[in-house]
N, C-alpha and C positions, 0 to 999 in steps of 0.2 A: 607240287603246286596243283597240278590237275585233279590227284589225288583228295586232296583238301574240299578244292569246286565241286569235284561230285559228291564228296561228304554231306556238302553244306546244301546241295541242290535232294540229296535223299532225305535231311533232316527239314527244309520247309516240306518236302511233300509230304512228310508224314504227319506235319502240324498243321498245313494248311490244306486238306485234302477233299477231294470230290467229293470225300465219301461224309461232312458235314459241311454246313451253310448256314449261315446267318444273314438275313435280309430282312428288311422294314419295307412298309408299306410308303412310306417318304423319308427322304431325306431333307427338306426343305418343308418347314412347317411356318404355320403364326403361330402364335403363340395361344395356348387351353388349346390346342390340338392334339391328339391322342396319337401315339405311334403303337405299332404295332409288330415287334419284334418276333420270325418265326427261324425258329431252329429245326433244321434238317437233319436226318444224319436216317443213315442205309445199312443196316448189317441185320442178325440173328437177336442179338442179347445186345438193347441200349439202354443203358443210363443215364440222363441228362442230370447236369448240377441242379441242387436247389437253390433256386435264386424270387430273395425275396422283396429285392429291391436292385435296382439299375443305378449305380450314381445317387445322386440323392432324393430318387425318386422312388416311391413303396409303387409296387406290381398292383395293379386295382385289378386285373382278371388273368385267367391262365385256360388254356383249353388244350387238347390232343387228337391227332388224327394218325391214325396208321393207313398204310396202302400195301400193299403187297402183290405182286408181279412174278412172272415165271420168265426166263430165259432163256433160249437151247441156241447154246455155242458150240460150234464142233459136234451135233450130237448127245454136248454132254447137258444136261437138264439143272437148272439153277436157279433157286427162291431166293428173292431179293424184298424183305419190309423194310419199305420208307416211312417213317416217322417223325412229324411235326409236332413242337410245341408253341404255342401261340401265346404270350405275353403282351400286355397293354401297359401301358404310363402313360405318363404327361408330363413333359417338361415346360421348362419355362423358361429358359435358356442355353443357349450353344453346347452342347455335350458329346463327348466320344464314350458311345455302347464298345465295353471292354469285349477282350478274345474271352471264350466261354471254354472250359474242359470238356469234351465228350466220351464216356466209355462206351467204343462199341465192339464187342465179343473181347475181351481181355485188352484192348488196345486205347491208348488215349491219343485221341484227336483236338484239335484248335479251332475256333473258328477266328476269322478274321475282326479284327475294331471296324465299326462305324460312327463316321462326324456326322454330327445331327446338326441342323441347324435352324434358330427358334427367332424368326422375323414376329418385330411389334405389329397388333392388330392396329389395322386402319379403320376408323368408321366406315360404314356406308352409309350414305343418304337414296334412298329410293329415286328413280326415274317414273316409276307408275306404268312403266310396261313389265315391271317383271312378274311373275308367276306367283313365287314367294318373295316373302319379306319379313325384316323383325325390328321393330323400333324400339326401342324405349324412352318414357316420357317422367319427368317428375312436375309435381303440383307446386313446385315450389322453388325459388333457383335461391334462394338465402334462410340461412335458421340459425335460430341460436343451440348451443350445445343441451339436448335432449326436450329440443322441439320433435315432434314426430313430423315427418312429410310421407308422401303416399310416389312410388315407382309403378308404373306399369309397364310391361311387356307384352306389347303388340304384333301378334303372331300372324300375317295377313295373306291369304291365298286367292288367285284367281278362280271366281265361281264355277269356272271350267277346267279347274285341276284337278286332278285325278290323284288325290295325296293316299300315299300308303302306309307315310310314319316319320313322324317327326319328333327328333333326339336334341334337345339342349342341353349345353352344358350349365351348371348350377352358376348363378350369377354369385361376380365376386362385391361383397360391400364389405370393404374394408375399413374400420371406423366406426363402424355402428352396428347398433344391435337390430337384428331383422328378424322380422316375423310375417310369412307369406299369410297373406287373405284367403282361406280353402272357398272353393269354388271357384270356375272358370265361367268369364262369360263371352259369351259367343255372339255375336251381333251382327250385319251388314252394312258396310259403307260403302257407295258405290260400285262399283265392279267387284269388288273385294269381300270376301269371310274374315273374318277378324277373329283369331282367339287372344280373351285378356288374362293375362296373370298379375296379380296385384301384391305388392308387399310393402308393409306398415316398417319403415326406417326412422331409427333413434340415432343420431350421431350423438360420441360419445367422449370425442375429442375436439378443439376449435382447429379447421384448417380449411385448407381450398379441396373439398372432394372430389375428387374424379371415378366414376364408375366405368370402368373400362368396356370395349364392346365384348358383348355374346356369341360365343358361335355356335350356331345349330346346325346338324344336318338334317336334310330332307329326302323324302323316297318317292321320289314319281312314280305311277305303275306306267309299266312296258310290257309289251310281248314278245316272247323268245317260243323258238318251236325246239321240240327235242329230235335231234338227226336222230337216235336211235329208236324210239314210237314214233317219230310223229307228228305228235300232242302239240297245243298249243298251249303254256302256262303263264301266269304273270309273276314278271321279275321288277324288281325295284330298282328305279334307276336313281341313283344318289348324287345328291350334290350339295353344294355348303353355301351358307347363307351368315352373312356378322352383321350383327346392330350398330346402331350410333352409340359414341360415349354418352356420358354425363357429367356437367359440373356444377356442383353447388356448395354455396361458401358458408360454411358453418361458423358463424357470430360465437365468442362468448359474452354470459350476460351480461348486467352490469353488476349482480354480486351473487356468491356462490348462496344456492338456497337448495331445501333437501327436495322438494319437486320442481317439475316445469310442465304449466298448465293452467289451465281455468277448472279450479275444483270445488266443490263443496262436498262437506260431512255431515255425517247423520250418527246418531249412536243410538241404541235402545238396549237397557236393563231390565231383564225379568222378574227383581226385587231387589227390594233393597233391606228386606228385614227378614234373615231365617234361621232355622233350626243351627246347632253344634254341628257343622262338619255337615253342611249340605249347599250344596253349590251356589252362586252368583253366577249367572250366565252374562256376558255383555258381550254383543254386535255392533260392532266398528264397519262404515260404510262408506268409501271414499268415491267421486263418480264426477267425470266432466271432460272435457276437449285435452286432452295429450296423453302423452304416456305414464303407466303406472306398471310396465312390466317391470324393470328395476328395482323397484321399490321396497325395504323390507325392515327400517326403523320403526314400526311400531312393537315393542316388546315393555314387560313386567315387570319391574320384581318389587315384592313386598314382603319386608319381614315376620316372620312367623304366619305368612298364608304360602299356601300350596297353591301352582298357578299352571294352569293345561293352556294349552292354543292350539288350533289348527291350523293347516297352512294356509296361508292367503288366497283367495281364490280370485285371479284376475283376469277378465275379458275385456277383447280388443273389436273394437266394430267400425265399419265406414259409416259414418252421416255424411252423401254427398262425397264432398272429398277431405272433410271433418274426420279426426282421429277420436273417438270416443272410447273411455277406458273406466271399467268399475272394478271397485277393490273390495273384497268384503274379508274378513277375519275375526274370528269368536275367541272369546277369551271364557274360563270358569276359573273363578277362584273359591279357595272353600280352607275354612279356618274355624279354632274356636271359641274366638275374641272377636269384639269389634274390632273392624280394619277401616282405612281408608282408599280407597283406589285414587289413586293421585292422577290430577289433571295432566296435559299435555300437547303441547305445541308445536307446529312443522311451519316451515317457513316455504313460503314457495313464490315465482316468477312469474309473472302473466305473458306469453310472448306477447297477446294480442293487444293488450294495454301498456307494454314494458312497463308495469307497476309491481313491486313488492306486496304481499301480504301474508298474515297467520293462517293456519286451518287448527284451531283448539277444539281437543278433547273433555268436558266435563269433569269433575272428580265426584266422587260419588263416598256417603260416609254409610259404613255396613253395618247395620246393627244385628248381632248375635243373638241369640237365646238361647239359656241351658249355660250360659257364658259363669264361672264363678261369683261374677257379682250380681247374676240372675236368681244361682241359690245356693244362700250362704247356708253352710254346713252345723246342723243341728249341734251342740255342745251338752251333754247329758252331764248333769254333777252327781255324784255318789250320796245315797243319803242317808246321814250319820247320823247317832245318838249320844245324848248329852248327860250324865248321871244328875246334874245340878238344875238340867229341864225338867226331867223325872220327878224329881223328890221334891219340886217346888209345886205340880200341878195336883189337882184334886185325885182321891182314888178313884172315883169312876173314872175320868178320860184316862188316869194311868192306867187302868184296867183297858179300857179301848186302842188304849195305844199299843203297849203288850198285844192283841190278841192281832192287833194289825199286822205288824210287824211279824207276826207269825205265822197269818196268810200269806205276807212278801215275801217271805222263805219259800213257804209250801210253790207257791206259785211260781217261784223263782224255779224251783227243782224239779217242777214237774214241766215247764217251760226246756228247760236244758236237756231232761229227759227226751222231751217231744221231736228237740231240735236234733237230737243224734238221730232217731228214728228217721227222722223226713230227711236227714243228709244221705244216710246210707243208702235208703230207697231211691233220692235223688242218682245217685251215685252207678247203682247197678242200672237203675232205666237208663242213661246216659249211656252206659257203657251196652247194653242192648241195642239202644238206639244207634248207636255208631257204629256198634255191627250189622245190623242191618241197612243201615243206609249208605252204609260207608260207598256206593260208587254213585250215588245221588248229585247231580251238578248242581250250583249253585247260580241262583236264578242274574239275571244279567246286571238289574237295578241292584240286588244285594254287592253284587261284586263291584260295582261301580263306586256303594259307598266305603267297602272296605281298601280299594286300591286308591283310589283318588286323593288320598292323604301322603300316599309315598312316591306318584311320581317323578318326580327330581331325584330321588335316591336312586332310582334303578330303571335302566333304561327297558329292562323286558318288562318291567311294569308298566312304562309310560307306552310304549308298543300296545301291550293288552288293555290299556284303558281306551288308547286311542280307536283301535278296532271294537271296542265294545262299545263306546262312543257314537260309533261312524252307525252301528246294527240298530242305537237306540233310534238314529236318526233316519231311518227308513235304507239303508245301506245293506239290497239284498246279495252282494256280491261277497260280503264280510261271512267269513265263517270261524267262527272260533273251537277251539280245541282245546274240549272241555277239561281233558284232563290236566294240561300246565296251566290251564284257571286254578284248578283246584289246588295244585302245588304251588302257587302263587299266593292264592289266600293263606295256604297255612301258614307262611309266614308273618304272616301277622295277626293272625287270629288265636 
């Protein structure tokens, strides 16, 4: 029995040994608090596992520090490197950090489990004496489902603080689609500097929202002296700061419609009458108080035309505390028939009026040239002679006619003659010519009108019209590569 006891007391020490450690920065967190798990371990040759996630949490950083130290025991002289690995996460609930494998010099070590434990954040409401603070506020405490509202995040310091850096964690909006306002503004209120962070919020489901609080840390500058110089340096002295929540009740409307907003439309056509196989350009122009980031039902099709578009181009701006949103998106279409571009209608929700209303697109009727029924095809008849026309008419016109007909010969044969000559000639110049020019690129308008017919078939085409496109359009960043232009073209040329 003793026998066994010592067994069992050699086999933890060798699993659970001096010579590796596992330890966190806390054991008791709120929750969006980051932990920060370092592994230890003391020998010659160490290996730590790769580990790329804790539980079911992915590792956001990793870092390493080695030390190394001398020891004379007995006389006898001994190198000991201590080496850390520093991993980061962030839970979000109660969790136990498993034992970890260590090889160090042929030998495998354990480290110990740690319970973590992940308390809900509590708001905080300011008192007005403290140093830092961080609110958040919304413009709005009701919406209907893809009303935009406006969140800011209120970052507030005493004018007589001495801030060296401040870390927030990414605000959670669960629900809705967010898009941050760039630019900070910076202001005075009272005793206080204020930093603002503003972001443009789309709910996208009907519910009661809740924005959970923020936690930041802060870095006050301190002075620490170094015992070994001297020196007087500054050190950051850290401490944590959490926001108030947020609630707000997201309505749905009273009927489903493809926008939500106060909009009007604009369109303009660059013609409406052109050549076989040259483009119609038309700009679509959507603009007013809500959001239009979502948005992306305006599309084409019409039989027998070839039809390009670009992508939507949508900006978000504050009026005030007004969401203002512009859509613009071009269309070409290019065919070699009269087409029709068919009109088109969106339904959309006013929050501000709860009224229903249309936003219609025009239709537009394209009239072609060079079109088949623009130019009908010449029909040549062959022309014959009649023995019973002959012998009926007088001998002089017989006689003229005869001598006619014998000029339409001669003329006919010397015509045919002429025409092998100027083939042949054509023929070798061509072939000259394309040895000579054979690595000549193909000017950007010519390529434009020979690809723009096969877009929809092939996407390396719709790629190279798109960027030849973007160059016509003042786009100095576009560089094309002249040579799969050119193997481009040849396919259909």
């Amino acid at each position: 029995m003793k026998i066994l006891i010592i067994g069992i007391t050699l086999i933890m020490t060798l699993l659970w040994s001096d010579e590796v450690t596992a330890t966190v920065n806390q054991e008791i967190i709120t929750k969006g608090t980051q932990i920060e798990l370092t592994l230890k371990a003391t020998g010659k040759n160490i290996k730590f596992p790769d580990i790329q996630s804790i539980g079911d949490y992915n590792i956001q950083s990793t870092s390493n520090m080695s030390q190394s130290s001398v020891k004379i025991i007995n006389g006898d002289v001994k190198k000991e490197i201590s080496t850390k690995r520093i991993l980061s996460f962030t839970p979000d609930k109660n969790m136990t950090i498993p034992s970890f494998k260590i090889d160090i010099d042929g030998k495998i070590f354990t480290t110990k489990p740690i319970d973590i434990t992940v308390n809900k954040v509590n708001s905080y409401t300011p008192t007005g004496t403290e140093k830092f603070t961080l609110q958040m506020n919304s413009n709005k405490k009701e919406v209907f489902v893809g009303e935009p509202f406006l969140v800011s995040i209120d970052f507030s310091q005493l004018k007589n603080a001495d801030l060296m850096d401040f870390r927030s964690q990414q605000p959670n909006f669960k629900g809705c689609i967010s898009k941050e306002i760039k630019g900070e503004q910076t202001f005075q209120k009272g005793q206080y500097l204020i930093h603002r962070f503003r972001y443009v919020l789309t709910p996208t489901i009907e519910n009661n929202l809740t924005i959970e609080p923020i936690i930041a840390k802060v870095a006050e500058r301190s002075r620490a002296r170094d015992n070994f110089f001297g020196s007087i340096f500054d050190k950051p002295k850290w401490s944590q700061i959490i926001s108030n929540s947020l609630n707000v009740n997201i309505k749905k409307p009273i009927k489903e419609t493809d926008l939500i907003g106060d909009f009007k439309l604009t369109q303009n056509i660059d013609n409406n009458r052109v050549k076989a196989n040259k483009p119609v350009n038309i700009t679509i122009n959507i603009s007013g108080e809500g959001s239009l980031e979502n948005f992306d039902n305006l599309n084409y099709e019409i039989d027998g035309v070839t039809i390009y578009s670009d992508d939507a181009k949508v900006t978000t701006q504050l009026k005030g505390e007004s969401v203002i949103s512009n859509y613009t998106k071009k269309f070409v279409f290019i065919s070699d028939h009269n087409f029709t571009i068919p009109s088109k209608s969106f339904s959309a929700f006013n929050f501000k009026t709860n009224e229903i209303y249309d936003i219609n697109i025009d239709s537009y009727d394209i009239s072609v040239k060079g079109t088949p029924k623009d130019n009908p095809v010449l029909v040549h008849k062959n022309i014959t002679s009649s023995n019973s026309t002959i012998s009926n008419t007088k001998p002089s016109i017989n006689n003229q006619t005869v001598n006619s007909e014998s000029n339409i010969k001669i003329w006919m044969l010397l015509s045919f003659i002429a025409g092998v000559i100027l083939t042949t000639i054509t023929l070798k110049f061509n072939q000259i010519k394309s040895f000579k020019f054979k690595s000549s690129p193909y000017k950007d308008s010519e390529a434009l009108k020979i690809l723009y017919p096969h877009i929809n078939n092939n996407k390396e085409v719709e790629d190279m019209v798109r960027d030849l496109y973007a160059k016509k359009s003042g786009d100095k960043d576009i560089k094309i590569d002249k040579k799969r232009l050119k193997e481009l073209i040849n396919r259909y040329i």
